[in-house]
DSSP file (Angstrom, degrees, kcal/mol; ACC not computed):
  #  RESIDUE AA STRUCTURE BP1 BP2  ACC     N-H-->O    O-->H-N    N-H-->O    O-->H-N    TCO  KAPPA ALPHA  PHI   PSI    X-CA   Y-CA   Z-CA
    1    1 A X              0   0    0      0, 0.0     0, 0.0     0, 0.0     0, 0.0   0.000 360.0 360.0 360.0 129.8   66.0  -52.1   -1.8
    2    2 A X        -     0   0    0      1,-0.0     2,-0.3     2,-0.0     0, 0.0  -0.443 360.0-114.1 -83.8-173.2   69.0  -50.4   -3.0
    3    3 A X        -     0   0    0      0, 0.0     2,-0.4     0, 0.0    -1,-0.0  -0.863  23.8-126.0-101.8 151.3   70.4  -47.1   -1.3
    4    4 A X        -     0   0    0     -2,-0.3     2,-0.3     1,-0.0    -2,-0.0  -0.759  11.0-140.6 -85.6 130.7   70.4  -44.0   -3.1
    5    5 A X        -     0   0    0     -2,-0.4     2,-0.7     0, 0.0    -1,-0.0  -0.631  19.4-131.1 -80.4 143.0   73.7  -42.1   -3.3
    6    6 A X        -     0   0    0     -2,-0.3     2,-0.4     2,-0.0     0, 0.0  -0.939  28.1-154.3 -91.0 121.5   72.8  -38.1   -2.9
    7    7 A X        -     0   0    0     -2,-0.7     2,-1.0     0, 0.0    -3,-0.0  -0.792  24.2-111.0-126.0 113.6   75.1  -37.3   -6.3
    8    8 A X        -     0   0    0     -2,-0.4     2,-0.1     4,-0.1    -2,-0.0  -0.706  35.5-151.6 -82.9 114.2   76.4  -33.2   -5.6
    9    9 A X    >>  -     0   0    0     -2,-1.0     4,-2.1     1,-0.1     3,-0.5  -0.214  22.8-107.7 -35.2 147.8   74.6  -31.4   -8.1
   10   10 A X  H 3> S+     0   0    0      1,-0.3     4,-1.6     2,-0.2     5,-0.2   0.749 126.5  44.4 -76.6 -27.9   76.1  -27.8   -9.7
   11   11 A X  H 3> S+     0   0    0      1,-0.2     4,-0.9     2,-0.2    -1,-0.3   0.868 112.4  44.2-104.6  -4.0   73.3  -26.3   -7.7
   12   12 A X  H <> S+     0   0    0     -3,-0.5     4,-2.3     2,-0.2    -2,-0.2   0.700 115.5  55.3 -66.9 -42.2   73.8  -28.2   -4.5
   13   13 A X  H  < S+     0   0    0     -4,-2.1    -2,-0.2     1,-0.2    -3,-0.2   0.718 107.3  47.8 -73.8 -23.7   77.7  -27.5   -5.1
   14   14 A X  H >< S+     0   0    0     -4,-1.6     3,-1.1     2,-0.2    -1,-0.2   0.928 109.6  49.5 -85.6 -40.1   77.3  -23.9   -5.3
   15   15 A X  H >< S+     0   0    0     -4,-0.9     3,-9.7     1,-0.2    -2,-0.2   0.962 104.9  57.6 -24.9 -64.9   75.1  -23.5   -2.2
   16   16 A X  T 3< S+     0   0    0     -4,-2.3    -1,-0.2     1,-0.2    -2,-0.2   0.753 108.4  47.7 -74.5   7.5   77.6  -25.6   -0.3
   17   17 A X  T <  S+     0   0    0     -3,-1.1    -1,-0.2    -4,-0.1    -2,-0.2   0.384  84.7 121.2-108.3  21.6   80.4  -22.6   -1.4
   18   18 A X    <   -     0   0    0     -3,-9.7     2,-0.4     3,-0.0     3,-0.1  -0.174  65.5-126.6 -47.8-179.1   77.7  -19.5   -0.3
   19   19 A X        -     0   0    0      1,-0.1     4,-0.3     0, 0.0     5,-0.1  -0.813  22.4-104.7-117.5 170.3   79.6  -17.5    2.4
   20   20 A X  S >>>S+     0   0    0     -2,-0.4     4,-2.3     2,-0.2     3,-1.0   0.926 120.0  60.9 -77.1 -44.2   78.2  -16.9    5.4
   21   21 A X  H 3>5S+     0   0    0      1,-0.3     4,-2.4     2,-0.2    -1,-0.2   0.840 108.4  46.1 -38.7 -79.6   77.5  -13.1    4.2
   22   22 A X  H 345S+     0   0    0      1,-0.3     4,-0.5     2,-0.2    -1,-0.3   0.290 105.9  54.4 -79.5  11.0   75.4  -14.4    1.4
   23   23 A X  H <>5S+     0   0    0     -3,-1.0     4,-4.1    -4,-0.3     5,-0.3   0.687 112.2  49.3 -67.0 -60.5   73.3  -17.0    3.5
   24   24 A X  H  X5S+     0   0    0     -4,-2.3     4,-1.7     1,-0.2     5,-0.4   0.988 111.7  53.6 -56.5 -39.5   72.4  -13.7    6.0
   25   25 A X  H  X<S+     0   0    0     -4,-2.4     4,-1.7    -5,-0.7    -1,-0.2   0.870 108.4  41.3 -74.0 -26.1   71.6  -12.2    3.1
   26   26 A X  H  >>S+     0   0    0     -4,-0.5     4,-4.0     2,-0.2     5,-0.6   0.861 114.9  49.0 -22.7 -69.0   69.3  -14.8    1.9
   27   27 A X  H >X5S+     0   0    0     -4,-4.1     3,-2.9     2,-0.2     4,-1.8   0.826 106.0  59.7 -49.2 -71.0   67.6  -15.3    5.2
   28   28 A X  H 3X5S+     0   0    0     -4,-1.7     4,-2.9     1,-0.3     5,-0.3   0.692 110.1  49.8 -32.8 -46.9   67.3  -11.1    5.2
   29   29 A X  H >X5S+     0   0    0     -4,-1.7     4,-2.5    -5,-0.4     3,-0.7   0.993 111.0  42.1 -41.2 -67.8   65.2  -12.0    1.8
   30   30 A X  H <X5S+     0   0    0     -4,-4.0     4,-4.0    -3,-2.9     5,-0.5   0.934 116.0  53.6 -65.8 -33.5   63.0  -14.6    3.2
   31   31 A X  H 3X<S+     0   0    0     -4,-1.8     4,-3.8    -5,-0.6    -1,-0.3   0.985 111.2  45.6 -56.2 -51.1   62.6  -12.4    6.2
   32   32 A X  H <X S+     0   0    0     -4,-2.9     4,-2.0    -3,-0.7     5,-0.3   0.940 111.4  49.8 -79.2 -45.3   61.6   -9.7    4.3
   33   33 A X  H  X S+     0   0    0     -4,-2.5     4,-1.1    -5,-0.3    -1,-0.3   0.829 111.8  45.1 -38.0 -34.9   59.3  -11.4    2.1
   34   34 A X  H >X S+     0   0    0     -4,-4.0     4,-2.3    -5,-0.3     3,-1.4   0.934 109.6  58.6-106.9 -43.7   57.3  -13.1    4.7
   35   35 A X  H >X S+     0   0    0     -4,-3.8     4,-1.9    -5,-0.5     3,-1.5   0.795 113.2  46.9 -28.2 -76.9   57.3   -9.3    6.9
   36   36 A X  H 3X S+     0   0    0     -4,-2.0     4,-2.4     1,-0.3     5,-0.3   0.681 109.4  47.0 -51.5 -32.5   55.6   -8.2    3.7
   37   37 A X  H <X S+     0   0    0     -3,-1.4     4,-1.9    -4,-1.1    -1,-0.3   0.849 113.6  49.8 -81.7 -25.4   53.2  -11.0    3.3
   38   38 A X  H <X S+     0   0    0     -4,-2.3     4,-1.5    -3,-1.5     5,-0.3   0.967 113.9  47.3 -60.4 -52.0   52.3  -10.6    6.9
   39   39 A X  H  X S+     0   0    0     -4,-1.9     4,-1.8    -5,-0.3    -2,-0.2   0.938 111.2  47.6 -30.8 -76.0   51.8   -6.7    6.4
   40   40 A X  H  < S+     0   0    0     -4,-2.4     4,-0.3     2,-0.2     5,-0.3   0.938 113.5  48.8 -54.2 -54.4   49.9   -7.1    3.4
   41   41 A X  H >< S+     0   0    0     -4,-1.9     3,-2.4    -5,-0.3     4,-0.5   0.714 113.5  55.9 -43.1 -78.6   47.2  -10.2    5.4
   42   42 A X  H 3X S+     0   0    0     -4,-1.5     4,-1.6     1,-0.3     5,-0.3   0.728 108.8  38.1 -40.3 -38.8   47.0   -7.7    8.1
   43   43 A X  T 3< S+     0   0    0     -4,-1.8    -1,-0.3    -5,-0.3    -2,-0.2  -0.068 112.6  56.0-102.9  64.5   45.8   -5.0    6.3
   44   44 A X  T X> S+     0   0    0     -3,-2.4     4,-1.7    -4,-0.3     3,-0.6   0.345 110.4  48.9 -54.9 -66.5   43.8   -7.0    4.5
   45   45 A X  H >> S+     0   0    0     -4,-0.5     3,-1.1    -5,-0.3     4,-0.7   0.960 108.5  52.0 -30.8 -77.7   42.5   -8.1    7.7
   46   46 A X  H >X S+     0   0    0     -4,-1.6     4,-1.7     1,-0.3     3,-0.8   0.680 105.2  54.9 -19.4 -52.9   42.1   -4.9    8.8
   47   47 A X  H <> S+     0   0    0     -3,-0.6     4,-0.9     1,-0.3    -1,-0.3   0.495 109.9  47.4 -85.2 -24.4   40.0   -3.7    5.7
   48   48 A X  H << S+     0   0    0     -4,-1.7     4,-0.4    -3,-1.1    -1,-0.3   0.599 102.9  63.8-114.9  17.3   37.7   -6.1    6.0
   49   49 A X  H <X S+     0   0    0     -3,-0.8     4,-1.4    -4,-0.7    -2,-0.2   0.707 114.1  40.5 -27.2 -66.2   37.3   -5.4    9.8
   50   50 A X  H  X S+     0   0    0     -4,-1.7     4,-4.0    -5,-0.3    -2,-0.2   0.772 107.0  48.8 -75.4 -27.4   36.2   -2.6    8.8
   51   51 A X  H  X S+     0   0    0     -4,-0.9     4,-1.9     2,-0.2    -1,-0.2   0.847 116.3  62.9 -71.3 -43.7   33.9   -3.0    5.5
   52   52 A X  H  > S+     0   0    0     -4,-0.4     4,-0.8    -5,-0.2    -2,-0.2   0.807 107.8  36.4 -49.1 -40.1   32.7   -5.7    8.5
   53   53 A X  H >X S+     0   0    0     -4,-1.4     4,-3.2     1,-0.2     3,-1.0   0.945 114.8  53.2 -59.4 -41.9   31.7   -2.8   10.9
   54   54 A X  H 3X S+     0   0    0     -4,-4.0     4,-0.6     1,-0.2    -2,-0.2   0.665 113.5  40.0 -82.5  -6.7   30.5   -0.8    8.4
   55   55 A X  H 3X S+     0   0    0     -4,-1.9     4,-1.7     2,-0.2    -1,-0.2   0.581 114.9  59.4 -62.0 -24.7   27.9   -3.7    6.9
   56   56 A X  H XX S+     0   0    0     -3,-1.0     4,-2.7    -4,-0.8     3,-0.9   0.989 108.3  44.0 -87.0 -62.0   27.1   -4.7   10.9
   57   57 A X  H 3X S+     0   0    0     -4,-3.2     4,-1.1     1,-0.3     5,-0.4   0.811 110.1  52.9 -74.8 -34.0   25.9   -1.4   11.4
   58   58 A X  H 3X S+     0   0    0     -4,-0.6     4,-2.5     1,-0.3     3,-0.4   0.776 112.0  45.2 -73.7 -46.8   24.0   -1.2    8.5
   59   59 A X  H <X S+     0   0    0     -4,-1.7     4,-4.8    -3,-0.9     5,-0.3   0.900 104.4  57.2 -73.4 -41.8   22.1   -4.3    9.1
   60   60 A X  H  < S+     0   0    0     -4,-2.7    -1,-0.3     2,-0.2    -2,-0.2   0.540 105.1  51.3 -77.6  13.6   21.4   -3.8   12.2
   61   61 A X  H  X S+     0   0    0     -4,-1.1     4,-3.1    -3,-0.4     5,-0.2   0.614 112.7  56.4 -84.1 -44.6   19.6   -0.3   11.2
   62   62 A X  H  X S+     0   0    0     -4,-2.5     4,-0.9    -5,-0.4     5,-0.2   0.980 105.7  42.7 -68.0 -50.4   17.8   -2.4    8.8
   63   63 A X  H  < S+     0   0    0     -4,-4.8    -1,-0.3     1,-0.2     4,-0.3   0.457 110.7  49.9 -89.4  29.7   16.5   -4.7   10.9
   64   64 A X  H  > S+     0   0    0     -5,-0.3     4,-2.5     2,-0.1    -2,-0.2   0.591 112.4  59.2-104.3 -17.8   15.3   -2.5   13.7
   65   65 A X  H  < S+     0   0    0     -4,-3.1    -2,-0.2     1,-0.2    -3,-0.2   0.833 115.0  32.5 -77.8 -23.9   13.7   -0.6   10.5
   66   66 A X  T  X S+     0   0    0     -4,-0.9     4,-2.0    -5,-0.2    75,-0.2   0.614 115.9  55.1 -92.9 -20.8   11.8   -3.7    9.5
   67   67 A X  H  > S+     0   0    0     74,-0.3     4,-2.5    -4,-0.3    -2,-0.2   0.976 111.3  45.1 -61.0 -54.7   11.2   -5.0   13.0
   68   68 A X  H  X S+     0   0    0     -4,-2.5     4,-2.5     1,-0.2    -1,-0.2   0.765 116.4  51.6 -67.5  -4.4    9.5   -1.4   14.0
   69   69 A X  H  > S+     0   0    0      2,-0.2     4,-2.4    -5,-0.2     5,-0.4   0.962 111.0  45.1 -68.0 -58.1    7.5   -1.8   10.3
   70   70 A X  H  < S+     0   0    0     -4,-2.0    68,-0.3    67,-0.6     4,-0.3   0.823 120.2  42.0 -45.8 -46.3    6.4   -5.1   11.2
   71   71 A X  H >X S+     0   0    0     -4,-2.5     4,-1.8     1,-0.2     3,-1.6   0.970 110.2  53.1 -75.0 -56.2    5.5   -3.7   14.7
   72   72 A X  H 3X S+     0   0    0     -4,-2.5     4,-1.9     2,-0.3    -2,-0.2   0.835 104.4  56.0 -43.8 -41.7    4.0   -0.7   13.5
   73   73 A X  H 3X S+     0   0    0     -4,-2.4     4,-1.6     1,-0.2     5,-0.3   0.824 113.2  53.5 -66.7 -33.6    1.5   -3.1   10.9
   74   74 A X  H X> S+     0   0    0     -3,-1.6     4,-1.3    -5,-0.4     3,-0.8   0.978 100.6  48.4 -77.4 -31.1    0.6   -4.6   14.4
   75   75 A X  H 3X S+     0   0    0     -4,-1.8     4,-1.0     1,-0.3    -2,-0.2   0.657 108.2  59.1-102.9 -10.7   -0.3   -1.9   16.2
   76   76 A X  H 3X S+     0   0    0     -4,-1.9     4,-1.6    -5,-0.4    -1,-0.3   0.701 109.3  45.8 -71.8 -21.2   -2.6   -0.9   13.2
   77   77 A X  H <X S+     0   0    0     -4,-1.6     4,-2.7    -3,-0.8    -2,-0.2   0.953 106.9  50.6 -85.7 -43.5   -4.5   -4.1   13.5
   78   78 A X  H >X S+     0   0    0     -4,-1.3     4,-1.0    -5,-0.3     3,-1.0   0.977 115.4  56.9 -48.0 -70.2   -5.0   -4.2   17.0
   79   79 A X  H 3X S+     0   0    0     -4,-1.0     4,-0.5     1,-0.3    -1,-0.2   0.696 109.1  37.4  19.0-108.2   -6.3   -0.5   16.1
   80   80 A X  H 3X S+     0   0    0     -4,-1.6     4,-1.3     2,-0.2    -2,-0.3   0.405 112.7  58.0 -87.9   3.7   -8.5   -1.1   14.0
   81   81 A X  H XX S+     0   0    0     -4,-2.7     3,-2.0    -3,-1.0     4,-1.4   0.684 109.8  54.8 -89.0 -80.9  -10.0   -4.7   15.9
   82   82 A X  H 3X S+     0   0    0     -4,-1.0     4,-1.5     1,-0.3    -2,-0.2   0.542  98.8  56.2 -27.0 -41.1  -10.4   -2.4   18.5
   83   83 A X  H 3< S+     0   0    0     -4,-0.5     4,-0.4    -5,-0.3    -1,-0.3   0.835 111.6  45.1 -34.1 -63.7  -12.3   -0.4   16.2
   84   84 A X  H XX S+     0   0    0     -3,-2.0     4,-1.7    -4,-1.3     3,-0.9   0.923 101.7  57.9 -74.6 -29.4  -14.7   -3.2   15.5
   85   85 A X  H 3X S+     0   0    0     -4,-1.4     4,-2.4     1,-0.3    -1,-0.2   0.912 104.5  53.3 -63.1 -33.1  -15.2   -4.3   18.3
   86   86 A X  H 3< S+     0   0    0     -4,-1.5    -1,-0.3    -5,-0.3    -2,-0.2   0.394 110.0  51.2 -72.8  14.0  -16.5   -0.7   19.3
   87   87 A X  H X4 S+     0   0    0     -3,-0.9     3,-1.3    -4,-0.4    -2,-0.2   0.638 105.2  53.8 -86.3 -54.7  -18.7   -0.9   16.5
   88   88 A X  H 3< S+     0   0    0     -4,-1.7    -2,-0.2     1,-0.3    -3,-0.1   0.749 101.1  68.6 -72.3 -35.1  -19.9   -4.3   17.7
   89   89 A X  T 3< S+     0   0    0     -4,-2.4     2,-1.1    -5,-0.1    -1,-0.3   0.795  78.3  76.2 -32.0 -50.5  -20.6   -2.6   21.0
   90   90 A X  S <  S-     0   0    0     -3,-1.3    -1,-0.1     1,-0.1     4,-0.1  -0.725  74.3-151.7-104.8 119.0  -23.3   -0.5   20.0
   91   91 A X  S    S+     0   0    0     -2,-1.1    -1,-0.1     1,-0.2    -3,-0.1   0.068  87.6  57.7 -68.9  11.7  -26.4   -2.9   19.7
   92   92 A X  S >> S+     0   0    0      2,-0.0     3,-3.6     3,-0.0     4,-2.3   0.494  88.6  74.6 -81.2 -48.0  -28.4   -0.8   17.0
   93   93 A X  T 34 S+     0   0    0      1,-0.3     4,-0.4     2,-0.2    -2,-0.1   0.466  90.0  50.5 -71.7   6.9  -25.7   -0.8   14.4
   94   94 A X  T 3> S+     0   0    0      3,-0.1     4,-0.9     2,-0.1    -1,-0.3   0.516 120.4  40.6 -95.1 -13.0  -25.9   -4.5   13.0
   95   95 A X  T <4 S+     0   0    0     -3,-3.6    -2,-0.2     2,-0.1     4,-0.2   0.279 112.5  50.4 -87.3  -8.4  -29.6   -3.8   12.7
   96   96 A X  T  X S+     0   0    0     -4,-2.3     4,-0.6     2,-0.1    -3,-0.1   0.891 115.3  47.6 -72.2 -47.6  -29.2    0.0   11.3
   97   97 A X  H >> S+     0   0    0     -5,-0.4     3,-1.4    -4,-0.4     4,-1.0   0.974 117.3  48.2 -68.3 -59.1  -26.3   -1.9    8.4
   98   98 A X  H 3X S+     0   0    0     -4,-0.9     4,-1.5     1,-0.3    -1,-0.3   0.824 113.8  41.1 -66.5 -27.7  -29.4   -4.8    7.8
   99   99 A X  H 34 S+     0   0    0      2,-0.2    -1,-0.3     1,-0.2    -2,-0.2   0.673 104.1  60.7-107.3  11.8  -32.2   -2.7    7.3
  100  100 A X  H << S+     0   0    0     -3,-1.4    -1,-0.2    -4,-0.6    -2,-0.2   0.682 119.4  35.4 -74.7 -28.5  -30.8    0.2    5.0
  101  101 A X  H  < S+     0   0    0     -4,-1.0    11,-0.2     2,-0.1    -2,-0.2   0.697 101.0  85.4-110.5 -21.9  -30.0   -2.5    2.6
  102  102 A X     <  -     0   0    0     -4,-1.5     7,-0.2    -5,-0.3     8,-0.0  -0.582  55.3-165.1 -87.0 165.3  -32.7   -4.9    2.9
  103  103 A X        -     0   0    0      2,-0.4    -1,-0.1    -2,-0.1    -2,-0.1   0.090  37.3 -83.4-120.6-132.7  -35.7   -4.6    1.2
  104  104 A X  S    S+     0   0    0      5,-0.0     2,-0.1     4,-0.0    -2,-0.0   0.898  93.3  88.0 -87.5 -43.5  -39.3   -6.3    1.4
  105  105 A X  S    S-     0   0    0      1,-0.1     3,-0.5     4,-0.0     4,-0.4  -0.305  84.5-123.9 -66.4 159.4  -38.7   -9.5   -0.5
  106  106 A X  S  > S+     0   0    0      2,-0.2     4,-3.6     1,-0.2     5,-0.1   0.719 118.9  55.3 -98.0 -45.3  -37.4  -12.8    0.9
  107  107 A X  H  > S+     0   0    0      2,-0.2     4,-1.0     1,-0.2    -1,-0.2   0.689 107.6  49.3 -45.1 -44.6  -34.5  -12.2   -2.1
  108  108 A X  H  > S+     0   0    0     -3,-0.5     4,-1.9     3,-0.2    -2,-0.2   0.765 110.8  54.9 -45.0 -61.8  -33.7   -8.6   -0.6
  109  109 A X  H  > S+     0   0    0     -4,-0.4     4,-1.6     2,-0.2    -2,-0.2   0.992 109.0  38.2 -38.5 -87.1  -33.5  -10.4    2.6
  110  110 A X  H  X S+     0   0    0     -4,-3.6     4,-1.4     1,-0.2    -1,-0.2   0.749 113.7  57.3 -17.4 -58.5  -31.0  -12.9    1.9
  111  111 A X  H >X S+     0   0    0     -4,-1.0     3,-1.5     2,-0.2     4,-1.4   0.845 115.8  40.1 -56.3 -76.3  -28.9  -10.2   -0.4
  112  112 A X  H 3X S+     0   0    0     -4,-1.9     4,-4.5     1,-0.3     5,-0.3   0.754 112.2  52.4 -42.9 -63.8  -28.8   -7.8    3.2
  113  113 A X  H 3X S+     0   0    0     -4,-1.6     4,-1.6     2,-0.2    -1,-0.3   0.907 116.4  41.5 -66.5 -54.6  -28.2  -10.9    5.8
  114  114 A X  H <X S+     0   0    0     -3,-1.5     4,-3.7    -4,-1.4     5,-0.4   0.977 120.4  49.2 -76.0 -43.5  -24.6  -12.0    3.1
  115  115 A X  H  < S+     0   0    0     -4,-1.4     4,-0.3     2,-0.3    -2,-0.2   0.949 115.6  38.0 -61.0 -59.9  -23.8   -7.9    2.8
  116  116 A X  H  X S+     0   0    0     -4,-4.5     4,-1.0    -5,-0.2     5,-0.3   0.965 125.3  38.0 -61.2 -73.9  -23.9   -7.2    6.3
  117  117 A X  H >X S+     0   0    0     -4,-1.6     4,-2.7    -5,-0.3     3,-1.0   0.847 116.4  46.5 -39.5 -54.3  -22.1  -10.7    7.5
  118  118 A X  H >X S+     0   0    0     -4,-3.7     3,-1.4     1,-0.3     4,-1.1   0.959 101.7  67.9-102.3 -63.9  -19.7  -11.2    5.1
  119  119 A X  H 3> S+     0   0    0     -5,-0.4     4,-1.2    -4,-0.3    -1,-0.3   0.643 114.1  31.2 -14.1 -42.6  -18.6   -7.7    5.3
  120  120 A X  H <X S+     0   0    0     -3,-1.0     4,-2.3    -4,-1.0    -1,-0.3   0.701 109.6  63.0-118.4  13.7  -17.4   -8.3    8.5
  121  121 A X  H <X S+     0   0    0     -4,-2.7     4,-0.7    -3,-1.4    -2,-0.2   0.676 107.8  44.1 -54.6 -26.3  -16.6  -11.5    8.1
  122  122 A X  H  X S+     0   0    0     -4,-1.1     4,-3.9     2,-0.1     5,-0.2   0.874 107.3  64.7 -68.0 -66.7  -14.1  -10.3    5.5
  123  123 A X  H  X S+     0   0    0     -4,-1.2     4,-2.3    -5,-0.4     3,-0.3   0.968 115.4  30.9 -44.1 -58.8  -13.0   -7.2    8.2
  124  124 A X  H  X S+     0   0    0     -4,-2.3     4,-6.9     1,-0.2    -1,-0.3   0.976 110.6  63.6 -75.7 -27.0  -11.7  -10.0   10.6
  125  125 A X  H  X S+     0   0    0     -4,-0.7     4,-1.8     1,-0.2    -2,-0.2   0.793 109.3  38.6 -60.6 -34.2  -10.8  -12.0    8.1
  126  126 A X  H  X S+     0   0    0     -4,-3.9     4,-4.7    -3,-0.3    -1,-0.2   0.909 105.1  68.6 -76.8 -39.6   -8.1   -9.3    7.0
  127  127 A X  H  X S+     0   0    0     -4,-2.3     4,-3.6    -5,-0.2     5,-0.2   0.906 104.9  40.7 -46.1 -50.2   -7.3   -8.5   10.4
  128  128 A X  H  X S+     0   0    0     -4,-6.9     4,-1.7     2,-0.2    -1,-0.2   0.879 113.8  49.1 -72.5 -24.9   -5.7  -12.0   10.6
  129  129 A X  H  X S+     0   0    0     -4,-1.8     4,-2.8     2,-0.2     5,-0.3   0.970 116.1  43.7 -41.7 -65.7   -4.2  -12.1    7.5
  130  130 A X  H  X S+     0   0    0     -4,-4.7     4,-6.3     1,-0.2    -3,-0.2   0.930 119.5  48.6 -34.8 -66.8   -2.6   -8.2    8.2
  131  131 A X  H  < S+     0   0    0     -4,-3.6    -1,-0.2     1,-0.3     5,-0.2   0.800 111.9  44.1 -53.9 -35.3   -1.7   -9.6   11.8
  132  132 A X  H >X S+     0   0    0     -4,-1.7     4,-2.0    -5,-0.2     3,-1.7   0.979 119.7  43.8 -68.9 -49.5   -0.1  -12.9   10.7
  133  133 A X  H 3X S+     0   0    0     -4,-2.8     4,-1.9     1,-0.4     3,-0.4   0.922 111.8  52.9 -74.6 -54.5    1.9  -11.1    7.9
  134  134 A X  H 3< S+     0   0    0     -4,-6.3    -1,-0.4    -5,-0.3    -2,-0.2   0.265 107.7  49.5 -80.4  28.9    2.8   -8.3   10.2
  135  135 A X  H X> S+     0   0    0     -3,-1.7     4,-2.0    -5,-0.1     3,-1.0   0.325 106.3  66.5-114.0 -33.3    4.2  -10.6   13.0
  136  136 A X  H 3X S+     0   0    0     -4,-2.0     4,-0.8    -3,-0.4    -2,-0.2   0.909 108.7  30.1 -64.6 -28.4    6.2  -12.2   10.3
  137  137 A X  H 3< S+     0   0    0     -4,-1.9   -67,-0.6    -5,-0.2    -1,-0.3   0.240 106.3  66.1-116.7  46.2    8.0   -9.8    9.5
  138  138 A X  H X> S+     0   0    0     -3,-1.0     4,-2.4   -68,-0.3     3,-0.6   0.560 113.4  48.1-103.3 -49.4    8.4   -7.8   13.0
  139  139 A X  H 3X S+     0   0    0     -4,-2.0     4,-1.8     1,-0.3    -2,-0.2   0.691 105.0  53.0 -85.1  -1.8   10.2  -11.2   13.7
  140  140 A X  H 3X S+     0   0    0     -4,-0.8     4,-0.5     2,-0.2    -1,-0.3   0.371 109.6  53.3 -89.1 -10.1   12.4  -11.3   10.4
  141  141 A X  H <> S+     0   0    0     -3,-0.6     4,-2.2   -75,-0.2   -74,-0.3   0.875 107.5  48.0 -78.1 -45.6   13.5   -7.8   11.5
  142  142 A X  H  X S+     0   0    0     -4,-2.4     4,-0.9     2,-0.2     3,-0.5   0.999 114.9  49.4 -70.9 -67.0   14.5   -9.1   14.9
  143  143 A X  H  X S+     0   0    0     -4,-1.8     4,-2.0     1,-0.3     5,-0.4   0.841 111.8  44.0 -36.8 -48.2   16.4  -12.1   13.1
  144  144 A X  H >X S+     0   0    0     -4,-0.5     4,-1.4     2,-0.2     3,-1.1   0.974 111.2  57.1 -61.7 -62.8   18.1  -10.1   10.9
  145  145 A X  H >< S+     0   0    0     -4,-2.2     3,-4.4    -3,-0.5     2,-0.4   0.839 116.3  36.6 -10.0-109.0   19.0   -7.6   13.9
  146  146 A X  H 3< S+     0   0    0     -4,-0.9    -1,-0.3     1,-0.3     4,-0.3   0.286 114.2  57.9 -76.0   9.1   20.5  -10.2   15.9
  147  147 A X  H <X S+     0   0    0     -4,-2.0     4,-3.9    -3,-1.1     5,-0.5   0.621  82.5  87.1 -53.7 -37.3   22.3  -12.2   12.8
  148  148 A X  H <X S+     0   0    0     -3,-4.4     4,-1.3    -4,-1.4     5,-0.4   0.849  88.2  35.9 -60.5 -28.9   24.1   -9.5   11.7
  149  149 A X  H  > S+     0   0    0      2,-0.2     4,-2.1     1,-0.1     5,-0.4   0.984 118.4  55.0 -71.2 -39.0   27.7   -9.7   14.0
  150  150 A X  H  > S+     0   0    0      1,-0.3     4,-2.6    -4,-0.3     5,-0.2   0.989 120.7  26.8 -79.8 -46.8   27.6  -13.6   13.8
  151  151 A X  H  X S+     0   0    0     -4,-3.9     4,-1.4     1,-0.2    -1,-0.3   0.969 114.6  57.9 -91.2 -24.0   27.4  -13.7    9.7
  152  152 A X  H  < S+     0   0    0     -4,-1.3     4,-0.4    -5,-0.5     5,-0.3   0.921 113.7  45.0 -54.9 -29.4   29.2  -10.1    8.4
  153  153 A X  H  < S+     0   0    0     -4,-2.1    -1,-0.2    -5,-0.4    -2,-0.2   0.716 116.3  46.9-110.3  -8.1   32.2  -11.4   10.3
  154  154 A X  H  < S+     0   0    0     -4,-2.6    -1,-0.2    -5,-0.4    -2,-0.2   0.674 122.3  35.2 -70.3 -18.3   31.8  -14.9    8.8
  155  155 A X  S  < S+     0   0    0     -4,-1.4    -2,-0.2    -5,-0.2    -3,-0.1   0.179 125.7  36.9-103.6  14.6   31.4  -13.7    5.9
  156  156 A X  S    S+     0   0    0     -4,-0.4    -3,-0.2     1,-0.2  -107,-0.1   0.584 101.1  66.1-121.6 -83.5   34.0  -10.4    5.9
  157  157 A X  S    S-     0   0    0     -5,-0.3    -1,-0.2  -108,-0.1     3,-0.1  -0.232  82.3-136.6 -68.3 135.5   37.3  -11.5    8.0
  158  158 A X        -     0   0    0      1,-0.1     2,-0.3    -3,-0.1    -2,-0.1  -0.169  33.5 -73.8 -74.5-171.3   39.1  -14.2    6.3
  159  159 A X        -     0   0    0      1,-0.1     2,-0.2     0, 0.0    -1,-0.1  -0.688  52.3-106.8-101.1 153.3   40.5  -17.2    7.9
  160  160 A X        -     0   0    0     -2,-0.3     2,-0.2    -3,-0.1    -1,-0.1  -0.434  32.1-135.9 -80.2 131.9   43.7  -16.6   10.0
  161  161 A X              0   0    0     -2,-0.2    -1,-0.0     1,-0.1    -3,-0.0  -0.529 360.0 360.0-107.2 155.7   46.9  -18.2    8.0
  162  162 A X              0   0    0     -2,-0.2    -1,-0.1     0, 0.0    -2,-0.0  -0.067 360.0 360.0-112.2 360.0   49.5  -20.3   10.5
């Protein structure tokens, strides 16, 4: 393997005749260049600190505004099952419902016995829908709530330069 001679170049040859004045004044360039490029990251940083706060608070208004929606949708079913069930209380009123609508005929009958039943067969049947739906999103409120520092500032402050 041969050796390479290092051959002085015109720009290698002028370097080696800087004076020392115009090497500090070089470094004093570089210095000042990388101060400025530090400035400028930091307030970069900085600015997105802040765009970071001001999304964190914003999400976490939003999801305590969809958790208490979510809760609010619960405490209307529970409501109104409470409701039915006081309904279901008073021993007349599934026999008041059946005989306003039924008639003499066996046909009548039938027609009374699906009206009454599946009416509140439907009525619970909504209740669990409502309930399941409003517990979903009581708990996508919460998530969102307690998501919000971890991913605005994973997604806001950039990564820190060496």
């Amino acid at each position: 393997m041969p050796e390479q001679k290092t051959e002085l170049s015109p720009s290698n040859a002028s370097l080696s005749r800087e004076t020392p004045s115009e090497k500090l004044a070089a470094q004093n360039h570089e210095n000042r260049a990388r101060d400025e490029a530090h400035l400028a990251y930091v307030s970069e940083l900085r600015a997105a600190r802040r765009a970071g706060v001001r999304w964190r608070r914003i999400s976490r208004w939003l999801g305590l505004g969809i958790f208490v929606f979510g809760a609010l949708l619960l405490a209307y079913v529970f409501w109104a099952a409470y409701l039915g069930l006081q309904r279901f209380a008073n021993p007349g009123r599934l026999n008041s419902d059946f005989n306003s609508v039924a008639g003499d005929t066996l046909p009548s009958v039938i027609q009374a016995v699906v009206a009454v039943f599946g009416t509140e067969l439907l009525r619970v049947f909504y209740l669990l829908i409502l309930g399941f739906i409003a517990s979903a999103i009581a708990a996508r409120g919460i998530q969102f709530f307690a998501a919000s520092e971890a991913v605005i500032d994973e997604a806001v402050v950039p990564e820190e330069q060496n």
